[in-house]
KOLTINU-702839 format. One record per atom (N, C-alpha, C): atom name; x, y, z. Coordinates in nm, 2 decimals, padded with zeros to 4 digits. Example, Ala and Ser with C-alpha at 12.3 -4.5 7.8 and 13.67 -1.06 7.14 Angstrom:
# residues 2
 atom      x      y      z
    N  01.32 -00.57  00.78
   CA  01.23 -00.45  00.78
    C  01.32 -00.33  00.78
    N  01.28 -00.22  00.71
   CA  01.37 -00.11  00.71
    C  01.29  00.00  00.79
//
This chain:
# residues 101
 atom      x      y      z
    N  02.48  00.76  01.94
   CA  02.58  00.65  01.92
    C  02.61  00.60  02.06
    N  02.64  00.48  02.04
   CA  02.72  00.40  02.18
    C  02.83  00.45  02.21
    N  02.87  00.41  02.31
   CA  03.02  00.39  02.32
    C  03.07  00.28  02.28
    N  03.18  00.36  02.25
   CA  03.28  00.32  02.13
    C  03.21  00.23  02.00
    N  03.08  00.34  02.00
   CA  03.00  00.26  01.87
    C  03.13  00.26  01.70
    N  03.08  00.25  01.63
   CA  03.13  00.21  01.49
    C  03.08  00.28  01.40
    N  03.09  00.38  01.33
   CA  03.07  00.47  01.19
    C  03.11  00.41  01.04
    N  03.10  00.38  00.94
   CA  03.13  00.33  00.85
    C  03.07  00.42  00.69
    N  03.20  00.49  00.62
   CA  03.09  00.59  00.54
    C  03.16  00.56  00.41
    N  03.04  00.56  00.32
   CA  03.13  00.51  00.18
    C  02.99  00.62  00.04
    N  03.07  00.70  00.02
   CA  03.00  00.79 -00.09
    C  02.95  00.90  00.00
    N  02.95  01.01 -00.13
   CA  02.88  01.14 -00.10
    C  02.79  01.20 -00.14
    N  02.69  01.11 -00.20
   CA  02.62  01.18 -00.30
    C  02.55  01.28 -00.28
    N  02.49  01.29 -00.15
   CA  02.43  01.42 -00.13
    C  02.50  01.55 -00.12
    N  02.62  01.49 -00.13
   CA  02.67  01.67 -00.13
    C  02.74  01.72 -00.25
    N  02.71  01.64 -00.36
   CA  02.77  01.63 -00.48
    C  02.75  01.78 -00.53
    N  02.60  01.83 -00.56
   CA  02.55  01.92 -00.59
    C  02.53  02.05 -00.50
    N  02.55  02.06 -00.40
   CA  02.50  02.19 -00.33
    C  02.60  02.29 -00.29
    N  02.54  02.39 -00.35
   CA  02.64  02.49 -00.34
    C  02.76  02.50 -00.18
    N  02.71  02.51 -00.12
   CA  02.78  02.48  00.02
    C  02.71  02.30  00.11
    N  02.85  02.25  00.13
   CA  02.84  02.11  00.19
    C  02.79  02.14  00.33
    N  02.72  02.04  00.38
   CA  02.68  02.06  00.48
    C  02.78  01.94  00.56
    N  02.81  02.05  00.73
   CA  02.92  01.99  00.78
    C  02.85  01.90  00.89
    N  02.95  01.84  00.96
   CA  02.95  01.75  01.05
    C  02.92  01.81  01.19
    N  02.84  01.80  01.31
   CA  02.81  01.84  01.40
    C  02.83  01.77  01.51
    N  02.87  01.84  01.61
   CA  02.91  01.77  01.77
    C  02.97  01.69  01.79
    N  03.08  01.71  01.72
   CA  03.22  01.62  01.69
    C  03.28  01.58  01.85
    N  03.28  01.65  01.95
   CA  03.29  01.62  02.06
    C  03.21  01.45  02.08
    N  03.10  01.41  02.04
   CA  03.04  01.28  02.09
    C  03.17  01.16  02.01
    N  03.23  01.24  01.91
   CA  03.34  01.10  01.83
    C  03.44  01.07  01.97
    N  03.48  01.22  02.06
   CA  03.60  01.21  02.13
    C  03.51  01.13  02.27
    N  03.43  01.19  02.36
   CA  03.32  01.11  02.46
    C  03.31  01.01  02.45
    N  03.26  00.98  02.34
   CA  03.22  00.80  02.34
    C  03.32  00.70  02.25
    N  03.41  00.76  02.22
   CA  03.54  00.70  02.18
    C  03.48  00.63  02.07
    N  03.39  00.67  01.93
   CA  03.37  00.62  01.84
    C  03.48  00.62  01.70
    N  03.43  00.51  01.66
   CA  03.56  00.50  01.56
    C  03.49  00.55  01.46
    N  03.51  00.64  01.29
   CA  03.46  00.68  01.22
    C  03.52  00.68  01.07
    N  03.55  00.54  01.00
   CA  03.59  00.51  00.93
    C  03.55  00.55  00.74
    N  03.59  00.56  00.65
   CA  03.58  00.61  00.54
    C  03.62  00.47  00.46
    N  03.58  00.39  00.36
   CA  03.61  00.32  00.28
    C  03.53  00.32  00.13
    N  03.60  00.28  00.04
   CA  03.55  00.29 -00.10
    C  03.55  00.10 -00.17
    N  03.50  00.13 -00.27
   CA  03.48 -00.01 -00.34
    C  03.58 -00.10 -00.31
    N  03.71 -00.03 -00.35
   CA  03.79 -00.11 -00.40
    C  03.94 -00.16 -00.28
    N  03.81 -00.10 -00.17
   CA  03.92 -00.17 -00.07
    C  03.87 -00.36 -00.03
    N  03.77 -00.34 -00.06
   CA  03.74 -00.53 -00.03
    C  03.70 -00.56 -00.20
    N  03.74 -00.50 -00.31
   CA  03.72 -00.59 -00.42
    C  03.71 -00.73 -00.44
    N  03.86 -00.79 -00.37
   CA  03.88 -00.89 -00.37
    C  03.78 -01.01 -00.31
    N  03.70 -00.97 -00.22
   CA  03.58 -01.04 -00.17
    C  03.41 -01.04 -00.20
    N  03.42 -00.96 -00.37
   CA  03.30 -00.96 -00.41
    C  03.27 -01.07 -00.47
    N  03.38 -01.17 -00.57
   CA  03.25 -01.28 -00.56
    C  03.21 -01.37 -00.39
    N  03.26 -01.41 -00.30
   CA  03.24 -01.45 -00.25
    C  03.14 -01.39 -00.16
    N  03.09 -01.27 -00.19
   CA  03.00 -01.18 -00.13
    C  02.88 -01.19 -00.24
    N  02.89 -01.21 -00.38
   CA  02.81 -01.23 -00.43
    C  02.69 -01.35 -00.42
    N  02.78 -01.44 -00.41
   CA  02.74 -01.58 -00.42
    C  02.67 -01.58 -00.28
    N  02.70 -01.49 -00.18
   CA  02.61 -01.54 -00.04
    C  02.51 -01.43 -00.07
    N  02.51 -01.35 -00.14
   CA  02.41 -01.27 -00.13
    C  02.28 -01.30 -00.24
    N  02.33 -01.36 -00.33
   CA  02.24 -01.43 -00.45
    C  02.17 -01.54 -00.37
    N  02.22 -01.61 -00.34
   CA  02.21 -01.71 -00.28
    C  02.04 -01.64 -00.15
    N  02.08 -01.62 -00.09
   CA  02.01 -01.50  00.03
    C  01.87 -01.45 -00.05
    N  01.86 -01.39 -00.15
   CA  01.76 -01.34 -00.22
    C  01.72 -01.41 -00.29
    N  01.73 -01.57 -00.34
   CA  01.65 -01.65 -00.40
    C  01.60 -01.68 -00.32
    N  01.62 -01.70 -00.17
   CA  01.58 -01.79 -00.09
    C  01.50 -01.72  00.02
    N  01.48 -01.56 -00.03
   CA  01.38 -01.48  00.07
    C  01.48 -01.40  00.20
    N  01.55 -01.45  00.24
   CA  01.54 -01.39  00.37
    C  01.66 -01.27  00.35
    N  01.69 -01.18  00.23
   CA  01.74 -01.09  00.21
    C  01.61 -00.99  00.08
    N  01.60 -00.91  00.08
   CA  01.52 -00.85  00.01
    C  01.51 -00.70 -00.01
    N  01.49 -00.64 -00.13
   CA  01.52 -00.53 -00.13
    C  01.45 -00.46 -00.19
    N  01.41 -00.33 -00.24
   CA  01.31 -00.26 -00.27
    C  01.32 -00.17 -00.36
    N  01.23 -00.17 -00.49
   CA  01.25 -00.09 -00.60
    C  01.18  00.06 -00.63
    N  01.22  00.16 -00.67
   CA  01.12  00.23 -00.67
    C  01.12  00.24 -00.84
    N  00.98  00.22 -00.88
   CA  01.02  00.24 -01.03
    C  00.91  00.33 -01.13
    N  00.92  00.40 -01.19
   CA  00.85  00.48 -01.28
    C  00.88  00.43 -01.40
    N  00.75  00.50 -01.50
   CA  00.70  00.41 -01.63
    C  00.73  00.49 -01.76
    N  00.84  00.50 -01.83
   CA  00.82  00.59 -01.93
    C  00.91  00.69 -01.98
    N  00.97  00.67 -02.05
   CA  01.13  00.75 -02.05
    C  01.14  00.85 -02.01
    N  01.01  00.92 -02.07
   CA  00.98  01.10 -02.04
    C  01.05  01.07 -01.91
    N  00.98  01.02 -01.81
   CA  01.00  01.05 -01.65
    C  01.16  01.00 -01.60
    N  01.22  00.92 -01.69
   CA  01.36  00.95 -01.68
    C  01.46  01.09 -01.59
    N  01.43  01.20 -01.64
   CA  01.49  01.28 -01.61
    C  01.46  01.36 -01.45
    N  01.35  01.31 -01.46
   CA  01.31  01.38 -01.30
    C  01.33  01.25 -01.21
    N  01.31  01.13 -01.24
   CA  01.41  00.98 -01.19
    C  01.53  01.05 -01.14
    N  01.61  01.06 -01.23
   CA  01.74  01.09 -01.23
    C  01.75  01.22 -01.08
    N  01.66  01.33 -01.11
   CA  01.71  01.45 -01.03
    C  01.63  01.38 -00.90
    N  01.60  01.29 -00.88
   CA  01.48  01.30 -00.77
    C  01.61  01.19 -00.65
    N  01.68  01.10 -00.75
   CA  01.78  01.09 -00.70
    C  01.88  01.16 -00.58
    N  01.93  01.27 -00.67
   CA  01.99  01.40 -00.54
    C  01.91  01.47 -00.44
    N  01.77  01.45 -00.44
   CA  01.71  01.52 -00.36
    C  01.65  01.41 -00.27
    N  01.68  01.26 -00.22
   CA  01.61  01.16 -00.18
    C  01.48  01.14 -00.21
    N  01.40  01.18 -00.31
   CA  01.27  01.13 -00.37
    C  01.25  00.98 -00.36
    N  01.35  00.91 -00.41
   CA  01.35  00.73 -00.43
    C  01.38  00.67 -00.27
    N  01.33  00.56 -00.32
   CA  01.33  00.49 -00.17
    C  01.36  00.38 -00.27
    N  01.48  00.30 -00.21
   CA  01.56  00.17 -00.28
    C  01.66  00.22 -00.43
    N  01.64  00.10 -00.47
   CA  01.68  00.12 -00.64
    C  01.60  00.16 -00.70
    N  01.61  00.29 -00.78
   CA  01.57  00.34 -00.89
    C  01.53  00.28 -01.04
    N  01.49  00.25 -01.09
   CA  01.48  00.23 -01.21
    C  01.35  00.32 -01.30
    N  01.38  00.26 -01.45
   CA  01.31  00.36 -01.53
    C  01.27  00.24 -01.61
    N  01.12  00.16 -01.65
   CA  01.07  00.13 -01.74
    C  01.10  00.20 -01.84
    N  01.12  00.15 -01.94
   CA  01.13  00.18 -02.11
    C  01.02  00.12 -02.18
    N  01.02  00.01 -02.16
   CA  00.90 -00.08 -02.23
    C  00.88 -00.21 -02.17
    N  00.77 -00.28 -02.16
   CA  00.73 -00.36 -02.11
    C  00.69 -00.50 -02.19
    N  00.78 -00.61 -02.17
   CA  00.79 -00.76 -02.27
    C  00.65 -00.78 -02.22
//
């Protein structure tokens, strides 16, 4: 990190499941480099998701935001989708084909 770089953490999923949480290390570099390490959830900027939507729609019709799916074919494969989740298997959004129009 820089000094006085910026931390910003919102969810836990990876430690949802494991028997013991894995902790934080060399907490000394937050006090040295005087970083700030902040914690926020949805519903502290609620109030600015349409206007976050509309620039971000906007952004992705028009290319220069873009984002990445990972997707499997087939309900069966549903469930290992799902677990492959907790273990970072997926890379982007997940989804699961069901059927194909």
């Amino acid at each position: 990190m820089r000094v006085h770089g910026r931390i910003s953490a919102c969810g836990m999923i990876s430690q949802y499941n494991l028997e013991k949480p894995e902790g934080v290390r060399n907490l000394i570099f937050i006090i040295t480099k005087r970083i700030r390490f902040e914690g926020f959830i949805l519903f502290d900027h609620i109030d600015k998701y349409a206007e976050f939507f509309e620039f971000t729609v906007a952004h992705i019709k028009d290319g220069t935001i873009t984002y990445v799916e990972d997707v499997v074919e087939g309900l069966e494969k549903a469930p290992s989708a799902l677990v492959g989740l907790f273990f970072g298997r997926n890379v982007g959004k997940q989804l699961v084909v069901v059927a194909k129009e």
